[in-house]
N, CA, C and O atoms as a printed pandas DataFrame, in Angstrom:
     atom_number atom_name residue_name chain_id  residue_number  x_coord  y_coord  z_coord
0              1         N          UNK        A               1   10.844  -76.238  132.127
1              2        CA          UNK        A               1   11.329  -76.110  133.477
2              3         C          UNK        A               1   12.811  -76.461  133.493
3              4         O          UNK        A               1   13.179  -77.465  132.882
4              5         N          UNK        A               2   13.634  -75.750  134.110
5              6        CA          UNK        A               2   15.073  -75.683  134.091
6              7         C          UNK        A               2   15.270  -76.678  135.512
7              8         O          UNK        A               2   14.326  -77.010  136.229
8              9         N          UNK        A               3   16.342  -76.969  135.684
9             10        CA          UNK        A               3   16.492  -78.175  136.703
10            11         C          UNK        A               3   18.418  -78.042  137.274
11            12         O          UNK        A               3   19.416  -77.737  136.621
12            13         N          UNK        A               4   18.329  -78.247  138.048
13            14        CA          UNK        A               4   19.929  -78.364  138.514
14            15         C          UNK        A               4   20.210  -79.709  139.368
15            16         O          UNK        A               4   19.527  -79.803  140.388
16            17         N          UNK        A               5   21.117  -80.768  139.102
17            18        CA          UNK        A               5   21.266  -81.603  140.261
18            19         C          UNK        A               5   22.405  -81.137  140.998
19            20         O          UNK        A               5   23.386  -80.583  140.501
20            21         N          UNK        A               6   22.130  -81.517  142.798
21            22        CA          UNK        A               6   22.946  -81.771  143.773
22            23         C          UNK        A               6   23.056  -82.949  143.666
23            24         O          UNK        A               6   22.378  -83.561  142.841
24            25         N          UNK        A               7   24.284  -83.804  144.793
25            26        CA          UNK        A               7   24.772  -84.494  144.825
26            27         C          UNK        A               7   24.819  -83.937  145.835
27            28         O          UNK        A               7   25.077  -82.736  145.918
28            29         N          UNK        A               8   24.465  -85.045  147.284
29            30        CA          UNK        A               8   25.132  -84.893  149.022
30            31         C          UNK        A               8   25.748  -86.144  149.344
31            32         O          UNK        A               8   25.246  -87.237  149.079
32            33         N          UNK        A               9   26.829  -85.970  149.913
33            34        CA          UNK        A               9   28.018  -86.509  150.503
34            35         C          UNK        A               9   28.278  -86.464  152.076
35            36         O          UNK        A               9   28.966  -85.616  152.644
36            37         N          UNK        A              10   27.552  -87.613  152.730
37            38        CA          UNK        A              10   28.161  -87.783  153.738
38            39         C          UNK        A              10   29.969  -87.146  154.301
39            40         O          UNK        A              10   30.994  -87.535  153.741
40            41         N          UNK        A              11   29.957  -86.115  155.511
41            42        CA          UNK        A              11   31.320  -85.830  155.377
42            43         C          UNK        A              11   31.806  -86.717  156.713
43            44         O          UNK        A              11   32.152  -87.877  156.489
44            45         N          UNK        A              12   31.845  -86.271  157.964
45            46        CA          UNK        A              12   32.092  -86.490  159.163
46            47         C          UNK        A              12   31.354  -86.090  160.039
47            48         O          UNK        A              12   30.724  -85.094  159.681
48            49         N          UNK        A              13   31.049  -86.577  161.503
49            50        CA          UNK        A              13   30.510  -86.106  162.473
50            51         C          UNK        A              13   30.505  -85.599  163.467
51            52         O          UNK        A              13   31.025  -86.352  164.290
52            53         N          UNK        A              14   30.160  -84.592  163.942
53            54        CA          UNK        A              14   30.186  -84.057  165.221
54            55         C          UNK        A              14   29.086  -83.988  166.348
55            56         O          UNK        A              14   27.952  -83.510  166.399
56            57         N          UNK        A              15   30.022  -84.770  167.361
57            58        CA          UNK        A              15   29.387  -84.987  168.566
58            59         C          UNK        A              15   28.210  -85.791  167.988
59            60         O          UNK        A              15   27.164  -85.562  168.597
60            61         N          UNK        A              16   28.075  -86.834  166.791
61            62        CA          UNK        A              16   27.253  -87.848  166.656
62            63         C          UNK        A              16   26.197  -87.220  165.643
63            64         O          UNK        A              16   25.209  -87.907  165.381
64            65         N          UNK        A              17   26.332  -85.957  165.049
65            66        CA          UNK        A              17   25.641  -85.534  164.218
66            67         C          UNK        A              17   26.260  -85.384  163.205
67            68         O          UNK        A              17   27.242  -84.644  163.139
68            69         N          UNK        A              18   25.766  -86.106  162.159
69            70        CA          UNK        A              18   26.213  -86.177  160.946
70            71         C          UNK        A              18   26.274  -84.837  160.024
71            72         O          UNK        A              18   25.454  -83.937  160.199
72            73         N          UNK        A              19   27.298  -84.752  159.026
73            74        CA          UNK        A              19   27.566  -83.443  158.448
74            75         C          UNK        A              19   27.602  -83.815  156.723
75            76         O          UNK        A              19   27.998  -84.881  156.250
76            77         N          UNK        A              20   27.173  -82.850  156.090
77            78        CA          UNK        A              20   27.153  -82.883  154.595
78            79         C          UNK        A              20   27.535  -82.193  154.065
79            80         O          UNK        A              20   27.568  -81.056  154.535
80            81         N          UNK        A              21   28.209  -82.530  152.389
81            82        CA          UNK        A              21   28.617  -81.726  152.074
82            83         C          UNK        A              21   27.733  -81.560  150.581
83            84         O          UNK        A              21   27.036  -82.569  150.473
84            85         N          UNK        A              22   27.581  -80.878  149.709
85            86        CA          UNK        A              22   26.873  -80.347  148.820
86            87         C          UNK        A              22   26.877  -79.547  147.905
87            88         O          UNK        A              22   26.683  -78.334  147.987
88            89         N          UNK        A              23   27.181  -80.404  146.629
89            90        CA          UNK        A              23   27.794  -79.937  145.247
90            91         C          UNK        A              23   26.807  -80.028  144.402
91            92         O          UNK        A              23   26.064  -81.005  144.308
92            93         N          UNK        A              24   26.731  -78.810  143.608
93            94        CA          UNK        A              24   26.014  -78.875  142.184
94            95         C          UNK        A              24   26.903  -79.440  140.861
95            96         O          UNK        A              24   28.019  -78.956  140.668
96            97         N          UNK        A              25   26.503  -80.224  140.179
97            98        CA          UNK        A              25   27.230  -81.074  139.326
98            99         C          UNK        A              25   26.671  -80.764  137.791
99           100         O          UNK        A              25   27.120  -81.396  136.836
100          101         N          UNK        A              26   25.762  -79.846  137.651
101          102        CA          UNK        A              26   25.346  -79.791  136.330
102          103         C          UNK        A              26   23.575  -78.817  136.187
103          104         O          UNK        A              26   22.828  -78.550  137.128
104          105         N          UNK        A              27   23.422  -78.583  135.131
105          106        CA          UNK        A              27   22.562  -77.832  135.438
106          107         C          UNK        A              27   21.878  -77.928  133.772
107          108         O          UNK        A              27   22.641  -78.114  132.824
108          109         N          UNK        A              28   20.518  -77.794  133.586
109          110        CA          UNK        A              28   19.984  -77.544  132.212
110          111         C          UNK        A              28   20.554  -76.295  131.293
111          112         O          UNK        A              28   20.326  -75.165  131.725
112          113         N          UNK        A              29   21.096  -76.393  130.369
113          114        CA          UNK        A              29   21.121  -75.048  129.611
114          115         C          UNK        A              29   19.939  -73.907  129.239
115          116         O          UNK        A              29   18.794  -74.137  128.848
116          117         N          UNK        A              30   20.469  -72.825  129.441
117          118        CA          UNK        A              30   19.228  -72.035  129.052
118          119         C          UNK        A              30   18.708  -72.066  127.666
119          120         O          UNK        A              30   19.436  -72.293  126.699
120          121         N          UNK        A              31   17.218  -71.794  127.571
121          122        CA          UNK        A              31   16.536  -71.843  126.236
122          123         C          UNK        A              31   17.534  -70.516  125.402
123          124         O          UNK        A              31   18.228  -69.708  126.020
124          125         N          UNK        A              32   17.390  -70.559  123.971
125          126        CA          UNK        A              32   17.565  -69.350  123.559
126          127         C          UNK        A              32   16.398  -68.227  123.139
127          128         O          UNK        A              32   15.208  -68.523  123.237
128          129         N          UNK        A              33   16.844  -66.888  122.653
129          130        CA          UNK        A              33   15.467  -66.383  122.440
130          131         C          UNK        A              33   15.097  -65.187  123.192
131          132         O          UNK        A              33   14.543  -64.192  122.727
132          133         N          UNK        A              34   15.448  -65.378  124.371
133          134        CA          UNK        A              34   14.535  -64.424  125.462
134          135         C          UNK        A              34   15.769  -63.410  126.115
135          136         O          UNK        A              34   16.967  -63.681  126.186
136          137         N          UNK        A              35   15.169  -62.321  126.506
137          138        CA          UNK        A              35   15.771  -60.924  127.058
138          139         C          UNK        A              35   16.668  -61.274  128.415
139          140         O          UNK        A              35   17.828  -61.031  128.750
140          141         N          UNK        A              36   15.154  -62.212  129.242
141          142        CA          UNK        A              36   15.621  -62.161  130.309
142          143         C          UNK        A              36   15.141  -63.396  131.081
143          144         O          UNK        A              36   14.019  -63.693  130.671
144          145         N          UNK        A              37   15.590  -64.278  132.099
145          146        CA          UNK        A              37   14.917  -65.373  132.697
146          147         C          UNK        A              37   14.485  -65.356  133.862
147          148         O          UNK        A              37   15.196  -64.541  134.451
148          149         N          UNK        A              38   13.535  -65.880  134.753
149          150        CA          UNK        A              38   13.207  -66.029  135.941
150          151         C          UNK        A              38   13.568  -67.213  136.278
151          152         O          UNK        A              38   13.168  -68.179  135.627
152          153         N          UNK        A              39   14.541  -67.385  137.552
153          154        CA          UNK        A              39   14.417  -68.900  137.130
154          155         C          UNK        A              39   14.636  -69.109  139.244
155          156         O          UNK        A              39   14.361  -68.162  139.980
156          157         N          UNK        A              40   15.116  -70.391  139.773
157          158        CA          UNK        A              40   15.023  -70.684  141.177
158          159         C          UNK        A              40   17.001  -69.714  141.796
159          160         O          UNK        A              40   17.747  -68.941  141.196
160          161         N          UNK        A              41   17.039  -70.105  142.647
161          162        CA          UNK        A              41   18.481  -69.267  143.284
162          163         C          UNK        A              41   19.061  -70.852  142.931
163          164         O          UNK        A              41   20.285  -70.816  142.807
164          165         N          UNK        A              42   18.562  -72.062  142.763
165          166        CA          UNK        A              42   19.693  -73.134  142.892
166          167         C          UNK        A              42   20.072  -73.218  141.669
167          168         O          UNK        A              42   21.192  -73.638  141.377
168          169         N          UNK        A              43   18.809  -72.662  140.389
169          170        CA          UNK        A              43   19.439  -72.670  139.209
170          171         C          UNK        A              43   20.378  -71.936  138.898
171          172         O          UNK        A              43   21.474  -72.153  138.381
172          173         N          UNK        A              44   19.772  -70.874  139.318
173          174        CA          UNK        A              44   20.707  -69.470  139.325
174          175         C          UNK        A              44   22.093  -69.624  139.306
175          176         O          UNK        A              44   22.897  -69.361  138.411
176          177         N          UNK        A              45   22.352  -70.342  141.036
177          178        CA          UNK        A              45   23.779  -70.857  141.404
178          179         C          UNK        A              45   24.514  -71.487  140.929
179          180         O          UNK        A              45   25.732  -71.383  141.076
180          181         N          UNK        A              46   23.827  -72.437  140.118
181          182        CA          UNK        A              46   24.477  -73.843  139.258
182          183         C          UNK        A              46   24.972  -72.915  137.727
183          184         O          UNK        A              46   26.102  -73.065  137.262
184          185         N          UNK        A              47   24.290  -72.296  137.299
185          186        CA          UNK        A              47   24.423  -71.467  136.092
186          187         C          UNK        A              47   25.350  -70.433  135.734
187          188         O          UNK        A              47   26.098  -70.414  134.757
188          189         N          UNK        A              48   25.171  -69.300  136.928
189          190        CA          UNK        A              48   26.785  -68.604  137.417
190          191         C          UNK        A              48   25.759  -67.395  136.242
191          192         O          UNK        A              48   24.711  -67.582  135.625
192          193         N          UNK        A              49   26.709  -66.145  136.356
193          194        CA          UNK        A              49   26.434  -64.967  135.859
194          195         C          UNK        A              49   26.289  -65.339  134.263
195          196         O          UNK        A              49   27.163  -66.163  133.997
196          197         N          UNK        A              50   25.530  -65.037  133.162
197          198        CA          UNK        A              50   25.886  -64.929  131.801
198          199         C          UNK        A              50   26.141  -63.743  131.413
199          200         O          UNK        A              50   25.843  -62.773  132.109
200          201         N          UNK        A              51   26.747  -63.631  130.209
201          202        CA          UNK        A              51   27.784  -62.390  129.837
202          203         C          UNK        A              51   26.459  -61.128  129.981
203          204         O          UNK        A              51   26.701  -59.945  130.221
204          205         N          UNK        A              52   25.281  -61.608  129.806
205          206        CA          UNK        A              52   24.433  -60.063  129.154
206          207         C          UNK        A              52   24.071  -59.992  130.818
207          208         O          UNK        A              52   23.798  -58.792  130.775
208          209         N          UNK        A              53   23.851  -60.344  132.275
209          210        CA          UNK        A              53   23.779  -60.323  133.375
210          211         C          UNK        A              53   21.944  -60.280  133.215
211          212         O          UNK        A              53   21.265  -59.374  133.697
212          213         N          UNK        A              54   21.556  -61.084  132.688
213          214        CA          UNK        A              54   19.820  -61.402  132.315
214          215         C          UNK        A              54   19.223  -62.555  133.099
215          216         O          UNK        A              54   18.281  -63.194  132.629
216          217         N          UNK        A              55   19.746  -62.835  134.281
217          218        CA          UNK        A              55   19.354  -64.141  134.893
218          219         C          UNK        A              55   18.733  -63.432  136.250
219          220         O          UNK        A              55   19.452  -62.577  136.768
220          221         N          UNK        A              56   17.858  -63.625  136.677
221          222        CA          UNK        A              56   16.699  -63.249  137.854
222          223         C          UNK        A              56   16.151  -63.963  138.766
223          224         O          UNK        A              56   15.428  -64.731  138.131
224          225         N          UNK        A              57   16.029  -64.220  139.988
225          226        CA          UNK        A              57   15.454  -64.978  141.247
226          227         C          UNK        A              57   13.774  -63.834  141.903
227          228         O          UNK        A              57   13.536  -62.627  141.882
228          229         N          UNK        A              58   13.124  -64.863  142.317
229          230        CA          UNK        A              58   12.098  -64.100  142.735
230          231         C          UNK        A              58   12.514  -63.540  144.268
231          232         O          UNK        A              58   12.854  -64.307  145.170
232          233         N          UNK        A              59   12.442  -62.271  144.396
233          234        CA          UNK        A              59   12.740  -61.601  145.526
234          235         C          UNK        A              59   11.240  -61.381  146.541
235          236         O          UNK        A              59   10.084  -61.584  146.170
236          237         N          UNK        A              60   11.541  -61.076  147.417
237          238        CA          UNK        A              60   10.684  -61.050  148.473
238          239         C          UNK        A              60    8.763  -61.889  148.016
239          240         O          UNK        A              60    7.814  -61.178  147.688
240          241         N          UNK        A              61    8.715  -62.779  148.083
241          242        CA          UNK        A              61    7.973  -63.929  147.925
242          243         C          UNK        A              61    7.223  -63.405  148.890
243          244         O          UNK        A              61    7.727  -62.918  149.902
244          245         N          UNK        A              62    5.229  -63.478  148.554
245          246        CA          UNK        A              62    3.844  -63.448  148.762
246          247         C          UNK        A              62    3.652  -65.066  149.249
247          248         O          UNK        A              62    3.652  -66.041  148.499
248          249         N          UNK        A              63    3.499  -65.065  150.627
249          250        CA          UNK        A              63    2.779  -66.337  151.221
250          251         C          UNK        A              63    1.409  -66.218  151.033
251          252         O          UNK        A              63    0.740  -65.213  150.793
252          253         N          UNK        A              64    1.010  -67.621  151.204
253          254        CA          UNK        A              64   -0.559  -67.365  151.648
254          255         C          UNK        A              64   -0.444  -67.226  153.137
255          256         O          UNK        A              64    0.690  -67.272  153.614
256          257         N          UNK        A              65   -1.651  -67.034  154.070
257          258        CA          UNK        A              65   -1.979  -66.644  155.058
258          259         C          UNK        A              65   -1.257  -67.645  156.101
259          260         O          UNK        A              65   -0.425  -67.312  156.944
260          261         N          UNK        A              66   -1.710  -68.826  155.883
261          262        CA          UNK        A              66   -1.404  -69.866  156.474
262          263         C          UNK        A              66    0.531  -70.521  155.905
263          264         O          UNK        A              66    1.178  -71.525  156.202
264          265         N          UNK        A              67    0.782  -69.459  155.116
265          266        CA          UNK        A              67    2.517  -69.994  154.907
266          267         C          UNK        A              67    2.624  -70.565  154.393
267          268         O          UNK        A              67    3.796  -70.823  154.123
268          269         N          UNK        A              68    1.381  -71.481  153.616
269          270        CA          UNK        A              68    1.894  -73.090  153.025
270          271         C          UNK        A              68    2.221  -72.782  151.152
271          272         O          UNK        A              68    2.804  -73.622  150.468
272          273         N          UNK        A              69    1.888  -71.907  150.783
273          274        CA          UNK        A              69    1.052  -71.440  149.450
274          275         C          UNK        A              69    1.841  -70.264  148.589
275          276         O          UNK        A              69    1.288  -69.164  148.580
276          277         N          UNK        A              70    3.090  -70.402  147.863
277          278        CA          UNK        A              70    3.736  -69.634  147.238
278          279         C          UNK        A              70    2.658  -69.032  146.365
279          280         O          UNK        A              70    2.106  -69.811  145.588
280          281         N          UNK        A              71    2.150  -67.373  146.370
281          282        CA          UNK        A              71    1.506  -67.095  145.955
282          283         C          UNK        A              71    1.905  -65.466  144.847
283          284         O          UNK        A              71    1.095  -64.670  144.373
284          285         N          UNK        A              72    3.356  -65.467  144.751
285          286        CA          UNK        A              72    3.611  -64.666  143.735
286          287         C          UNK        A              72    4.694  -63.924  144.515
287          288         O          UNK        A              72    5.083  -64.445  145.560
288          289         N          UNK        A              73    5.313  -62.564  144.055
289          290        CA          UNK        A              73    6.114  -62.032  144.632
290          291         C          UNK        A              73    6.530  -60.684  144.165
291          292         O          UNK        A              73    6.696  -60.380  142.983
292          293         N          UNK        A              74    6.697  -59.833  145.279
293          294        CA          UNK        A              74    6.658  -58.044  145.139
294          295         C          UNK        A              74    7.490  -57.556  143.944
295          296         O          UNK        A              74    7.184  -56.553  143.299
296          297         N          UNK        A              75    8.908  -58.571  143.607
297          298        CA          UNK        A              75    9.654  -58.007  142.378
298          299         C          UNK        A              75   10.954  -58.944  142.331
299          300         O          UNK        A              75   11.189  -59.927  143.033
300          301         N          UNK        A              76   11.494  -58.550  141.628
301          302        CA          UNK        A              76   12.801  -59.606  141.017
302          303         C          UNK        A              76   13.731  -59.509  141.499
303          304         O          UNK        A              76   13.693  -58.412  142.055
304          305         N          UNK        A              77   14.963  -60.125  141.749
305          306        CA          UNK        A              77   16.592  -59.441  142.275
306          307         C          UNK        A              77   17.535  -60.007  141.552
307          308         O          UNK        A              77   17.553  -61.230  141.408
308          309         N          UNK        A              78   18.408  -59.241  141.022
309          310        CA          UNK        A              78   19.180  -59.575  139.816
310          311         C          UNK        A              78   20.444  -60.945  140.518
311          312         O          UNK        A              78   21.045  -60.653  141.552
312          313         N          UNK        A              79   20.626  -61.887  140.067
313          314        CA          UNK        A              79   21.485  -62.880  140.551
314          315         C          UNK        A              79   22.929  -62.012  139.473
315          316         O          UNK        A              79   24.069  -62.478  139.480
Protein backbone atom coordinates (compact mmCIF):
# COMPACT_ATOMS: atom_id res chain seq x y z
CA UNK A 1 0.00 0.00 0.00
CA UNK A 2 1.43 3.34 -1.16
CA UNK A 3 0.82 6.23 1.35
CA UNK A 4 1.31 10.08 1.06
CA UNK A 5 1.53 12.46 4.16
CA UNK A 6 -0.29 15.88 4.55
CA UNK A 7 0.61 18.21 6.92
CA UNK A 8 -2.41 20.98 7.95
CA UNK A 9 -1.57 24.32 9.09
CA UNK A 10 -3.71 26.43 10.84
CA UNK A 11 -3.82 29.77 8.53
CA UNK A 12 -6.22 32.66 9.64
CA UNK A 13 -9.82 33.29 10.21
CA UNK A 14 -12.73 34.45 8.80
CA UNK A 15 -15.56 35.84 10.45
CA UNK A 16 -14.43 33.25 13.35
CA UNK A 17 -14.01 30.33 11.08
CA UNK A 18 -10.92 28.93 11.00
CA UNK A 19 -8.96 28.33 7.64
CA UNK A 20 -6.28 25.70 6.53
CA UNK A 21 -3.80 25.30 4.65
CA UNK A 22 -2.55 21.88 3.16
CA UNK A 23 0.68 20.50 1.94
CA UNK A 24 1.85 17.18 0.80
CA UNK A 25 5.38 16.68 2.13
CA UNK A 26 6.38 13.30 0.81
CA UNK A 27 5.03 10.36 -0.58
CA UNK A 28 6.11 6.37 -0.83
CA UNK A 29 8.11 5.55 -3.93
CA UNK A 30 6.69 3.43 -6.48
CA UNK A 31 7.41 -0.40 -6.53
CA UNK A 32 9.41 -1.35 -9.62
CA UNK A 33 8.34 -3.95 -12.18
CA UNK A 34 4.90 -3.11 -13.32
CA UNK A 35 3.35 -1.49 -16.68
CA UNK A 36 1.03 0.40 -14.89
CA UNK A 37 -0.37 1.50 -11.24
CA UNK A 38 -3.69 2.08 -9.66
CA UNK A 39 -3.19 4.00 -6.98
CA UNK A 40 -5.58 7.01 -4.71
CA UNK A 41 -5.76 10.90 -6.49
CA UNK A 42 -3.73 11.99 -3.13
CA UNK A 43 -1.07 9.59 -4.16
CA UNK A 44 -1.35 10.40 -7.49
CA UNK A 45 -0.95 14.22 -6.51
CA UNK A 46 1.95 13.79 -4.18
CA UNK A 47 3.78 11.69 -6.99
CA UNK A 48 3.24 14.12 -10.04
CA UNK A 49 3.29 12.61 -13.72
CA UNK A 50 6.19 9.79 -14.33
CA UNK A 51 8.09 9.96 -17.54
CA UNK A 52 6.17 6.65 -19.12
CA UNK A 53 2.54 8.61 -17.99
CA UNK A 54 1.52 4.89 -16.23
CA UNK A 55 -0.03 6.26 -13.06
CA UNK A 56 -4.07 5.77 -12.79
CA UNK A 57 -6.96 6.90 -10.26
CA UNK A 58 -10.21 4.98 -10.07
CA UNK A 59 -12.76 6.91 -12.13
CA UNK A 60 -16.36 6.93 -11.68
CA UNK A 61 -16.62 4.67 -8.39
CA UNK A 62 -19.66 1.78 -7.76
CA UNK A 63 -21.40 2.61 -4.33
CA UNK A 64 -23.27 0.26 -2.50
CA UNK A 65 -26.95 1.04 -2.28
CA UNK A 66 -26.88 2.61 0.92
CA UNK A 67 -23.46 4.87 -0.13
CA UNK A 68 -21.46 3.54 2.66
CA UNK A 69 -19.54 0.63 0.65
CA UNK A 70 -16.82 1.35 -2.08
CA UNK A 71 -17.71 -1.42 -4.22
CA UNK A 72 -15.47 -1.23 -7.42
CA UNK A 73 -15.54 1.08 -10.36
CA UNK A 74 -16.73 1.47 -14.21
CA UNK A 75 -12.92 2.27 -15.41
CA UNK A 76 -9.69 4.15 -14.84
CA UNK A 77 -8.67 7.93 -15.65
CA UNK A 78 -5.28 8.60 -16.54
CA UNK A 79 -3.70 11.17 -13.77
Amino acid sequence: MLSAEIVTEEMFYIDAIPTYEKNIIGCDPLPEGYDFYIVSALYATAHGQTEAGNIYVVADPVMSDDGATFRGCRGLAKF
